[in-house]
C-alpha positions, 0 to 999 in steps of 0.5 A: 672771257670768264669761260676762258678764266675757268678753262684754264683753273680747271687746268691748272687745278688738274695738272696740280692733282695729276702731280700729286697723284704721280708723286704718290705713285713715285712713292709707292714704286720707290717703296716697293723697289727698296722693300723687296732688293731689302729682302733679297739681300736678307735672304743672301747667305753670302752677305755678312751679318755686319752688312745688314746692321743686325744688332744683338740687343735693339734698343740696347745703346738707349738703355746704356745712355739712361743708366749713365744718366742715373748714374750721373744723377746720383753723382750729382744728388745723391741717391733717393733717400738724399744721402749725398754719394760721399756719405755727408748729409747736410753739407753741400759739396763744392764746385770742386769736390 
């Protein structure tokens, strides 16, 4: 009875790795498949730029946001040397203003 308990983990166990190591091939075919039709179609004269989602400046949207944040910052703070934006120090501005 303990043999036929330790047949069938053996079992189960294998056909657990089996599936693991199918998935992982899956993966790797998939990748390959995707990676080589990317660069086929890079290599396409006839396809328009826009298609292939090419950016002029990468990251240049991030950088757009962060200077808009900066700059609401300062709307809002004032700059670095605690000079308010409309030139009053000490006075705080209403909800408002």
């Amino acid at each position: 009875m303990e043999l036929l308990g330790v047949k069938a983990a053996n079992k189960v166990h294998r056909g657990f790795i089996n599936c693991i190591m199918i998935f992982m091939a899956w993966n790797v075919y998939s990748f390959i498949r995707n990676y080589n039709n990317y660069w086929r179609i890079r290599r396409d004269p006839n396809i328009p730029r826009q298609w292939l989602e090419e950016k002029q400046q990468v990251g240049g949207e991030d950088w757009k946001i962060e200077r808009e944040r900066i700059d609401r910052d300062v709307r809002f703070q004032g700059d670095a040397n605690g000079a308010a934006p409309n030139g009053n120090l000490g006075k705080k501005r209403g909800f408002y203003e």
